[in-house]
PAKEKOL-139480 format. One line per 10 residues: number of its first residue (from 1); their letters; for each residue x, y, z of N, C-alpha, C. Coordinates in Angstrom, 3 decimals, always signed. Layout:
BEGIN
NUM) A) X Y Z X Y Z X Y Z  ...
% end
This chain:
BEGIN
1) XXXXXXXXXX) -8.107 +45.387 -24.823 -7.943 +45.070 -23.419 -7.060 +43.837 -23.232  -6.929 +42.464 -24.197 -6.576 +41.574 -23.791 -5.000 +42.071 -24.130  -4.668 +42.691 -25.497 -3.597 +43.068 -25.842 -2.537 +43.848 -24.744  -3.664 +44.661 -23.966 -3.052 +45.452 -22.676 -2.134 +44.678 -21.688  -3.630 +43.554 -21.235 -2.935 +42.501 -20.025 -1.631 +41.615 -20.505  -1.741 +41.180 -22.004 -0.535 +40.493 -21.986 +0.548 +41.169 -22.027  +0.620 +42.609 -22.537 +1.575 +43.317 -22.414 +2.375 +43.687 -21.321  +1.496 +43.775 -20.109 +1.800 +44.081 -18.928 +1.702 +42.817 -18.082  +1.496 +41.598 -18.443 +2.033 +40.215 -17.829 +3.219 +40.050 -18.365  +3.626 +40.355 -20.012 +5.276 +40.288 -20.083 +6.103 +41.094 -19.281
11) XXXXXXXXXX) +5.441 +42.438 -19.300 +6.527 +43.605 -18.701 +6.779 +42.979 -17.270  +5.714 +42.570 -16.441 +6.033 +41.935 -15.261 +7.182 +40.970 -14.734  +7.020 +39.944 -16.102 +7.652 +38.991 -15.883 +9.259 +39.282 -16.359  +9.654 +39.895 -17.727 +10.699 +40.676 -17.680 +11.097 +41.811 -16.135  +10.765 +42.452 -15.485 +11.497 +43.240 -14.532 +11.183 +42.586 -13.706  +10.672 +41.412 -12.880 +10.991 +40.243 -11.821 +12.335 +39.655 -11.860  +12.499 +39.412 -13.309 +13.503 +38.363 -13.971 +13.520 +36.740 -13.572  +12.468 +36.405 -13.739 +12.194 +35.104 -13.854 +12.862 +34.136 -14.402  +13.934 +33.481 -13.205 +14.834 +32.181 -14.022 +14.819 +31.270 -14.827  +15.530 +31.295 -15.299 +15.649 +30.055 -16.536 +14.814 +28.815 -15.945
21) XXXXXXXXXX) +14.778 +28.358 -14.742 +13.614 +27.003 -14.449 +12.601 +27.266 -14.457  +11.966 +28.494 -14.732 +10.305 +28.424 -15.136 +10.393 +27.986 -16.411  +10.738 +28.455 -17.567 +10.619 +27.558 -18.514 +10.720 +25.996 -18.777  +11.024 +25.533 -17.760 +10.559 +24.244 -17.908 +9.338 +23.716 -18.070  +8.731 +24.764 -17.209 +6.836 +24.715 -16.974 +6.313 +24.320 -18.272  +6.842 +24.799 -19.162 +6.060 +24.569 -20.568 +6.390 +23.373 -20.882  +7.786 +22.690 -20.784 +8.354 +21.657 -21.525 +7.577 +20.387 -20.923  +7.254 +19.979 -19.368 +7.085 +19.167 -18.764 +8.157 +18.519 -17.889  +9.587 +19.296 -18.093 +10.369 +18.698 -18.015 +10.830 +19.137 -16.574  +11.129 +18.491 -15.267 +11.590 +19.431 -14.065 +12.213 +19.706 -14.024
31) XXXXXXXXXX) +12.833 +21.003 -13.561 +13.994 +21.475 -13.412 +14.547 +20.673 -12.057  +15.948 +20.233 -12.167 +17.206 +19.987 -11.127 +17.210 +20.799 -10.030  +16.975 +20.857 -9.057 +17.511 +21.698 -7.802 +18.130 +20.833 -7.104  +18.734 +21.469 -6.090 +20.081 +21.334 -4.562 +19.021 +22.094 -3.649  +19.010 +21.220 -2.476 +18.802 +22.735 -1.244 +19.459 +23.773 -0.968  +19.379 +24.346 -1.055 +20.066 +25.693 -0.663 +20.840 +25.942 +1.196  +19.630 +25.854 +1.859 +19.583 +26.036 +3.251 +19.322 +27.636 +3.499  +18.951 +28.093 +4.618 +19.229 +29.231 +5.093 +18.099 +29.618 +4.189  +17.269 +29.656 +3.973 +15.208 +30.366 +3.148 +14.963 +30.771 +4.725  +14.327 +32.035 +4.220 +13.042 +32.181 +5.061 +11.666 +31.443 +5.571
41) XXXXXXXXXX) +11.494 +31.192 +6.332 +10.152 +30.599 +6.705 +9.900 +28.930 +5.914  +10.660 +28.498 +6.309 +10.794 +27.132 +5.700 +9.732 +26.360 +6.208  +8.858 +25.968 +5.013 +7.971 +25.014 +5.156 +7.859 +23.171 +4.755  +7.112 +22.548 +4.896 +6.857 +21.711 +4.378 +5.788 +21.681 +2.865  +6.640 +21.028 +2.025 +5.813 +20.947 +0.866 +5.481 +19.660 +0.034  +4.603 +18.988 -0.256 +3.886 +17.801 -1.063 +4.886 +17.632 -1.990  +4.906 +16.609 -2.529 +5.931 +16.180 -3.388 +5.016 +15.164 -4.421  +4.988 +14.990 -5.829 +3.874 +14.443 -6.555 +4.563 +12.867 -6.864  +6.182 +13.010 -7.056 +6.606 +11.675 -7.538 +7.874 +11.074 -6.563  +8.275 +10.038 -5.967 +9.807 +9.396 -5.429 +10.123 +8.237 -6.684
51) XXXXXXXXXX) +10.861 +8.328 -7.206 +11.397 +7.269 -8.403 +12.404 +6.593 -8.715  +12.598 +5.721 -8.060 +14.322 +5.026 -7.398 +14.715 +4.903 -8.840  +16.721 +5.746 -8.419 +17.378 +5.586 -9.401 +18.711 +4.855 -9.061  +19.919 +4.570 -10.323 +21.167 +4.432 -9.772 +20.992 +2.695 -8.486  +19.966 +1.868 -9.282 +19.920 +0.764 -8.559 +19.251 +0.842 -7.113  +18.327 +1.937 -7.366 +17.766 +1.987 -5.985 +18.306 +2.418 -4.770  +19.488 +3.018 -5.193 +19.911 +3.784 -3.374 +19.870 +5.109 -4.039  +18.845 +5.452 -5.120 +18.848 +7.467 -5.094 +16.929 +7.124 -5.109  +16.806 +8.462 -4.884 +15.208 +8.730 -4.730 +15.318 +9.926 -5.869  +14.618 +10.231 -7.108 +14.110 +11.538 -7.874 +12.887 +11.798 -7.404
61) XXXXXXXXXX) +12.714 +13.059 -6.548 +11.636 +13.213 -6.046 +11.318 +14.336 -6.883  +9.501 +14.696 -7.197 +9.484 +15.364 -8.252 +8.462 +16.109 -7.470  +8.273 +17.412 -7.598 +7.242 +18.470 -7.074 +6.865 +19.775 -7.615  +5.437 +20.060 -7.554 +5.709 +21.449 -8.172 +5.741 +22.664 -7.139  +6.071 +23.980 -7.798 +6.529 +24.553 -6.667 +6.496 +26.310 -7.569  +6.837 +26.851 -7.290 +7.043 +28.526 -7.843 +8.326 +28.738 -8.125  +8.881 +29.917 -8.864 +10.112 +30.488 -9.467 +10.695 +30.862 -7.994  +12.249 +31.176 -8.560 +12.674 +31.172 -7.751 +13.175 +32.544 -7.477  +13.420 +33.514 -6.420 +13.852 +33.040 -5.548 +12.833 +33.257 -4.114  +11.797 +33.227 -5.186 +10.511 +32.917 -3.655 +10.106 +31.881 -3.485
71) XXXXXXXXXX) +10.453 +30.682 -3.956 +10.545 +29.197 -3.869 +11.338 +28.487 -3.928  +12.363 +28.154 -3.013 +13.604 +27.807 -2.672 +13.736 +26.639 -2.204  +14.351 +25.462 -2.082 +13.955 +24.282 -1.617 +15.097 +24.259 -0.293  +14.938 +24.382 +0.457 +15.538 +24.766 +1.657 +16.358 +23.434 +2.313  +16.012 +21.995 +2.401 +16.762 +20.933 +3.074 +15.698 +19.656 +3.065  +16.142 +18.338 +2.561 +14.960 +17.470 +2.381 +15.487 +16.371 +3.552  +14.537 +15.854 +4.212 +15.008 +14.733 +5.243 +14.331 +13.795 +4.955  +15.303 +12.440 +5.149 +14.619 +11.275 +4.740 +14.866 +10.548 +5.978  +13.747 +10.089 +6.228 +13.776 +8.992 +7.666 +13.683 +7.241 +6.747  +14.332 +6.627 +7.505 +14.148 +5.432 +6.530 +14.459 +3.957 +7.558
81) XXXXXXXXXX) +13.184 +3.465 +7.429 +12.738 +2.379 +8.044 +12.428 +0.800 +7.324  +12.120 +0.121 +8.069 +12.208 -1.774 +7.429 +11.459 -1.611 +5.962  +10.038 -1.173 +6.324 +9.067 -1.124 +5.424 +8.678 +0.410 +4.738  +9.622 +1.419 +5.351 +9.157 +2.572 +4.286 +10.266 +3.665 +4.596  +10.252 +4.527 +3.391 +10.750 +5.233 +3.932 +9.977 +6.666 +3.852  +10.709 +7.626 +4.477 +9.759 +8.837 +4.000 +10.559 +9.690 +3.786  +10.115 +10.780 +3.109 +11.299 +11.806 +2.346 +10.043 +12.994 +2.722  +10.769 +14.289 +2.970 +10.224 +15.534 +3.807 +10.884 +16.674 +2.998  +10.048 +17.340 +2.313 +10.901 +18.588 +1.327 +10.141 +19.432 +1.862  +11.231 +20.708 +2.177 +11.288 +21.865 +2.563 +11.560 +22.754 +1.783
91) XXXXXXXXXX) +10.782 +24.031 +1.671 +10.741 +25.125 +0.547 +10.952 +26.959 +1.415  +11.233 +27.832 +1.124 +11.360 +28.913 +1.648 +11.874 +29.635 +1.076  +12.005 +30.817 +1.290 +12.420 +32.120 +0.505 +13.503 +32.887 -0.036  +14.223 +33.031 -0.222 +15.537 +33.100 -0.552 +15.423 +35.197 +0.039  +16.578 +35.271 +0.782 +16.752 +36.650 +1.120 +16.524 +38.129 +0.068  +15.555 +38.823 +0.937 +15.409 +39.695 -0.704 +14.308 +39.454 -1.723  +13.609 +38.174 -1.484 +13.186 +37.545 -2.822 +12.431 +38.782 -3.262  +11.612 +39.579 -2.892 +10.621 +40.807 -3.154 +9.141 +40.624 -3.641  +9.011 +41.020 -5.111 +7.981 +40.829 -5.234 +7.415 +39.002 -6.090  +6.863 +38.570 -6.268 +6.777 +37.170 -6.714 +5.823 +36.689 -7.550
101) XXXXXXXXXX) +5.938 +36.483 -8.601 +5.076 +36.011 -9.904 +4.412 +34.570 -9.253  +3.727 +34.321 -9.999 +2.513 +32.988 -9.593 +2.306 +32.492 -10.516  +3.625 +31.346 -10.886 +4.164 +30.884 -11.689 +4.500 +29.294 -11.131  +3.877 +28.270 -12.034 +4.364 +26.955 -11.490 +5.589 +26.300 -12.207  +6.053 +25.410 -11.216 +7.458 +25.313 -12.363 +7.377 +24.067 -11.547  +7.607 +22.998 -12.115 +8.275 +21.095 -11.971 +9.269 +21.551 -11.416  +9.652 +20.673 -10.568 +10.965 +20.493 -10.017 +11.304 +19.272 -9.596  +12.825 +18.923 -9.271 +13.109 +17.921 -8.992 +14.369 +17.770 -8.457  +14.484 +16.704 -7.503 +15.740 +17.027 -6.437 +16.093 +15.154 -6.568  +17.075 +14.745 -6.372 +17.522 +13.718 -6.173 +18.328 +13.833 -4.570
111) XXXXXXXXXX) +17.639 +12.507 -3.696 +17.615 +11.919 -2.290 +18.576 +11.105 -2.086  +19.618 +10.659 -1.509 +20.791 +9.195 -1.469 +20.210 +8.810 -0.349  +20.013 +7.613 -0.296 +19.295 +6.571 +0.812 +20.575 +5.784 +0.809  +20.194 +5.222 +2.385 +21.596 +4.658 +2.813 +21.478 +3.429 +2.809  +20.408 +2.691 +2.233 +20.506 +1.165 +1.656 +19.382 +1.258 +0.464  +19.293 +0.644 -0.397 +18.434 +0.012 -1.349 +17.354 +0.463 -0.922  +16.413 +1.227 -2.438 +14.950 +1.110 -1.335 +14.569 -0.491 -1.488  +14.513 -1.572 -2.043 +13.801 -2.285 -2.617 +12.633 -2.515 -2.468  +11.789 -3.407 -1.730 +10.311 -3.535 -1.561 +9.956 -2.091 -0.538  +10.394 -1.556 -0.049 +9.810 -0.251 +1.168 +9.365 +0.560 +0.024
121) XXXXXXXX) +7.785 +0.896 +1.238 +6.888 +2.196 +0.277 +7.985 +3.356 +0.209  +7.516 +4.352 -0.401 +8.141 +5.920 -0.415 +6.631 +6.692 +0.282  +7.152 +7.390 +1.643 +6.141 +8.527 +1.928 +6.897 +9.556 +1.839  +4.983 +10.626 +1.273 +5.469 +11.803 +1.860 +5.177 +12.337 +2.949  +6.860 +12.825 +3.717 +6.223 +13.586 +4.961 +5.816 +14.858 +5.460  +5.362 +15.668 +4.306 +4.349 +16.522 +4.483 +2.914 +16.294 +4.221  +2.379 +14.766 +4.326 +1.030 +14.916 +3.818 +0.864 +13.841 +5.893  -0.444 +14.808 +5.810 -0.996 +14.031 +7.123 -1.694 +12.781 +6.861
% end
């Protein structure tokens, strides 16, 4: 029986065709994304890390999220104020996506802020 299910969790995952950034899942390592724009049903999604790079005017924001192309990172907005700023990632569907494995995969997007973060918190603005 167990021999069955893994057989038919590979076959799955072969005829989905599951991109090269799920394998990161194993490594720890996040995969790079760009927004795309233009997803279906674009939501707001949690983000686990902001990690000023490049002297503090980039943000590596790090999140986990699903394969793609039913997890799409759609457009990130950063509002940015005296004492904080906040960064807002958006996820959605890519046209077509069909059927969709339930699969976690790291990800990670780099933010350009238009001054230094220096002392300002990092929020996220999908958490209430």
């Amino acid at each position: 029986m167990i021999r069955r299910t893994a057989a038919l969790a590979a076959t799955v995952l072969i005829m989905v065709g599951v991109p090269a950034t799920a394998s990161t899942a194993s490594t720890g390592a996040p995969a790079p994304v760009k927004p795309q724009g233009g997803t279906i049903d674009p939501h707001k999604v949690q983000w686990t890390s902001a990690k000023p790079i490049r002297n503090g005017r980039y943000l590596r924001v790090t999140w986990w999220s699903g394969v793609e192309p039913c997890s799409v990172l759609d457009r990130v907005t950063v509002k940015e104020g005296r004492g904080k700023v906040t960064v807002t990632l958006y996820e959605g569907s890519a046209e077509g996506a069909g059927m969709c494995v339930m699969l976690a995969v790291k990800k990670s997007t780099i933010v350009k802020l238009r001054a230094p973060i220096g002392d300002r918190r990092v929020a996220d603005g999908a958490k209430r």
